[in-house]
C-alpha positions as CSV (number, residue, x, y, z in Angstrom):
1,X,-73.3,-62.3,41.7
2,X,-72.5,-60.8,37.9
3,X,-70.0,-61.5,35.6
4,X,-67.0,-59.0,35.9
5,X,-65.4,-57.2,32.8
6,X,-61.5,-55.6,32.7
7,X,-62.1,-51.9,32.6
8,X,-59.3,-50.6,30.8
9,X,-57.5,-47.0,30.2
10,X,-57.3,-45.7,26.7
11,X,-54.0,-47.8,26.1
12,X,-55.6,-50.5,27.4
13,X,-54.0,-51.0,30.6
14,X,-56.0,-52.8,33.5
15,X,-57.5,-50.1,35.5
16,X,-60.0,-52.6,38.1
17,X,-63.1,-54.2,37.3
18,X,-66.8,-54.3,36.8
19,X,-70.5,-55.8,36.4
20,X,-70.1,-56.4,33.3
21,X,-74.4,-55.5,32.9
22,X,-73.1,-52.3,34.2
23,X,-70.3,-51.6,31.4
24,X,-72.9,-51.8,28.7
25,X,-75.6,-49.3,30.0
26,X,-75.6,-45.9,28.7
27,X,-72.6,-44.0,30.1
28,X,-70.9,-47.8,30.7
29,X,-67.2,-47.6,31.0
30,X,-64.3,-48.7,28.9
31,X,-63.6,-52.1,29.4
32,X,-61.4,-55.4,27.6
33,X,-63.4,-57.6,24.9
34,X,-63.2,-59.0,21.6
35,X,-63.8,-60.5,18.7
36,X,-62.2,-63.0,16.3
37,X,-63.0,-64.0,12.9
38,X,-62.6,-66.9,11.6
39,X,-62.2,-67.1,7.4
40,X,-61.6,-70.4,5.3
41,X,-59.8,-71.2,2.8
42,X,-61.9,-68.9,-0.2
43,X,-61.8,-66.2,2.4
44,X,-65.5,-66.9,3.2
45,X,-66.1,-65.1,6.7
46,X,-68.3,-67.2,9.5
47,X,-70.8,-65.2,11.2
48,X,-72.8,-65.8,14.0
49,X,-76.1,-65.0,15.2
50,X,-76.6,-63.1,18.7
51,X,-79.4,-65.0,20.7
52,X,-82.9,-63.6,21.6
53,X,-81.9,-62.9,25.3
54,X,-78.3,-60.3,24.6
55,X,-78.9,-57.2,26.8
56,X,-76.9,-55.7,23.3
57,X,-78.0,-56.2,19.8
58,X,-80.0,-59.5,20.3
59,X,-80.8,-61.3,17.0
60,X,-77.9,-59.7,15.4
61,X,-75.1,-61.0,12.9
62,X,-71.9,-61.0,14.9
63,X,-67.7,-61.9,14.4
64,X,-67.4,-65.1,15.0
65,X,-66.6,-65.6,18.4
66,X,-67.3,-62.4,20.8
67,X,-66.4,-62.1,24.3
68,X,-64.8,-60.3,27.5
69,X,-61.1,-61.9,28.8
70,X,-61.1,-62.9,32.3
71,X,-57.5,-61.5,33.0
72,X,-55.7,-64.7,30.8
73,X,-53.8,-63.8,28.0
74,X,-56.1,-63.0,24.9
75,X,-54.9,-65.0,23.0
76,X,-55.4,-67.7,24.9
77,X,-58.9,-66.5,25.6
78,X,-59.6,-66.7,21.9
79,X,-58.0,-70.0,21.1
80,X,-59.9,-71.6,23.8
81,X,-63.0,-70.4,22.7
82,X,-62.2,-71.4,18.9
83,X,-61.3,-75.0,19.9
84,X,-64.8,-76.4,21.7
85,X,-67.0,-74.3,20.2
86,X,-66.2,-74.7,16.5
87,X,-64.2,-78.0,16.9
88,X,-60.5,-76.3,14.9
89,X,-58.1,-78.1,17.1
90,X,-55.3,-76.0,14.7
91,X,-56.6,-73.1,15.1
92,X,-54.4,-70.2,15.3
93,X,-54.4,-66.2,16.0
94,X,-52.9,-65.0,12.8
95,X,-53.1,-61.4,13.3
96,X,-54.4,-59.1,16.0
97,X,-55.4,-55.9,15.8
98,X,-56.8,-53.1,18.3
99,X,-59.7,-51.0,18.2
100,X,-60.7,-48.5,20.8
101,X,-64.5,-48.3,20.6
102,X,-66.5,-46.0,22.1
């Protein structure tokens, strides 16, 4: 069974769900993700590398943390991910913006 994506109207508003593989072929459909960035102090920006195996854009320089909500608050979605993977206990949204891409 795949991994399900948030497919999303043009003002972002649930509209059901789908196979996530099948969101980023050709002609996929508009669905919820996102990325955060993390910056230190300077204002230096931490990247990370996509892996070998990403359907999209493997072996590329990425945002920091990139992903597809599961229907929790983004937020939420973004801190979590912050906290194990980069070990920032304190770390904080400080600003969120949108971006319809197509």
């Amino acid at each position: 069974m795949g991994e399900y994506v948030i497919l999303v109207d043009q003002n972002d508003n649930p509209i059901g769900k789908e196979d996530k593989v099948k969101c980023h072929l050709p002609n996929g459909k508009l669905h919820r993700a996102f990325t955060a960035l993390i910056f230190n102090g300077d204002g230096k920006l931490l990247l990370t590398k996509r892996g070998d195996g990403k359907m999209l854009w493997p072996n590329d320089w990425d945002g920091t943390v990139a992903s597809h909500p599961s229907g929790m608050e983004l937020l939420q979605v973004i801190q979590g991910s912050l906290k194990p993977m980069y070990h920032l206990p304190n770390a904080e949204c400080l600003k969120r913006s949108e971006l319809l891409v197509r």
